[in-house]
C-alpha positions as CSV (number, residue, x, y, z in Angstrom):
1,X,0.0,0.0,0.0
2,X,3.1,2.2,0.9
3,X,5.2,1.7,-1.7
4,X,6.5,5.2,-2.5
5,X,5.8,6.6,0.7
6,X,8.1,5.1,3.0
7,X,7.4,7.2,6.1
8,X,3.6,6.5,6.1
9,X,4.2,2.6,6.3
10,X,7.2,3.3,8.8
11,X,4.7,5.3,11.0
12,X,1.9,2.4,11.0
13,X,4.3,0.3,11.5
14,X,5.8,1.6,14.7
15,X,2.3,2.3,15.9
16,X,1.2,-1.3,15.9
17,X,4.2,-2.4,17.5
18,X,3.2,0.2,20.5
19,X,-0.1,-1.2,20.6
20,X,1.3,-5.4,20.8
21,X,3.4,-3.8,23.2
22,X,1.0,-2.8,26.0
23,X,-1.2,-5.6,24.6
24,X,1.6,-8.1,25.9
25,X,2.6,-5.8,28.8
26,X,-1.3,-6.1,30.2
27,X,-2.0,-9.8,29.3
28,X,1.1,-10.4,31.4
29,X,0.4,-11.0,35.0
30,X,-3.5,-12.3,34.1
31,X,-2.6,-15.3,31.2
32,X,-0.3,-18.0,31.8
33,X,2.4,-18.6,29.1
34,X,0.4,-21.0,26.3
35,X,-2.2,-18.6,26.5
36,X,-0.2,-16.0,25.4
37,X,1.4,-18.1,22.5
38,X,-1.9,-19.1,21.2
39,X,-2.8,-15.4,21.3
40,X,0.2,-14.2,19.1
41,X,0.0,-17.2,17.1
42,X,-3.7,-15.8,16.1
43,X,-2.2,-12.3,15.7
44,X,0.4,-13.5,13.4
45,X,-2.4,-15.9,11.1
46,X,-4.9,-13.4,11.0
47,X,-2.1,-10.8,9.8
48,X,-0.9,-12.7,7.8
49,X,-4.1,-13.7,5.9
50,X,-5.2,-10.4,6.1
51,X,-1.9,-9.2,3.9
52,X,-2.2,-12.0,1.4
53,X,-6.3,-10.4,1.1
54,X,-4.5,-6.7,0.2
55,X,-1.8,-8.0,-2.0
56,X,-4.8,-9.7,-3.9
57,X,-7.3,-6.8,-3.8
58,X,-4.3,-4.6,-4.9
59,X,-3.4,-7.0,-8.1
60,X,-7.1,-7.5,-9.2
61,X,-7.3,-3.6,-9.4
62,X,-3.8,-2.9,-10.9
63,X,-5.2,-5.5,-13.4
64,X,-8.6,-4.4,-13.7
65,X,-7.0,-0.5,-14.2
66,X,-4.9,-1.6,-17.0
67,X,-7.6,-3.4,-19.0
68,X,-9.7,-0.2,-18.5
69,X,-7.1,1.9,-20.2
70,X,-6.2,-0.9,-22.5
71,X,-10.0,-0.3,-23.8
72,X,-9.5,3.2,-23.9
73,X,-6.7,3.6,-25.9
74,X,-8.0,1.1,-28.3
75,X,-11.4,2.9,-28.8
């Protein structure tokens, strides 16, 4: 999504890592440990799946954009 703006992606990126911070800081005294690895085993899946859904979404427009001017430049 970032691909030319590199301080956009490096800002998001610094805020999630703030926010699975506290996230592990406040689980820490109330889970025991296999509850915590099952947790950030979920996180990383459900990134992870979610990524693989926007590099998709992204190619099926960058595709769908080039047949659209593909058309155009032909008619």
């Amino acid at each position: 999504m970032f691909a030319d703006r590199y301080e956009p992606a490096f800002g998001c990126c610094r805020v999630l890592q703030g926010v699975g911070g506290i996230a592990i800081f406040l689980m820490s005294n109330a889970l025991c440990m296999m509850t915590k690895i099952i947790f950030i085993t979920g996180a990383c899946v459900v990134t992870t799946v979610a990524y693989v859904i926007l590099e998709v979404g992204l190619k099926r427009t960058a595709v769908r954009d080039a047949s659209r001017q593909e058309i155009e430049v032909e008619a």
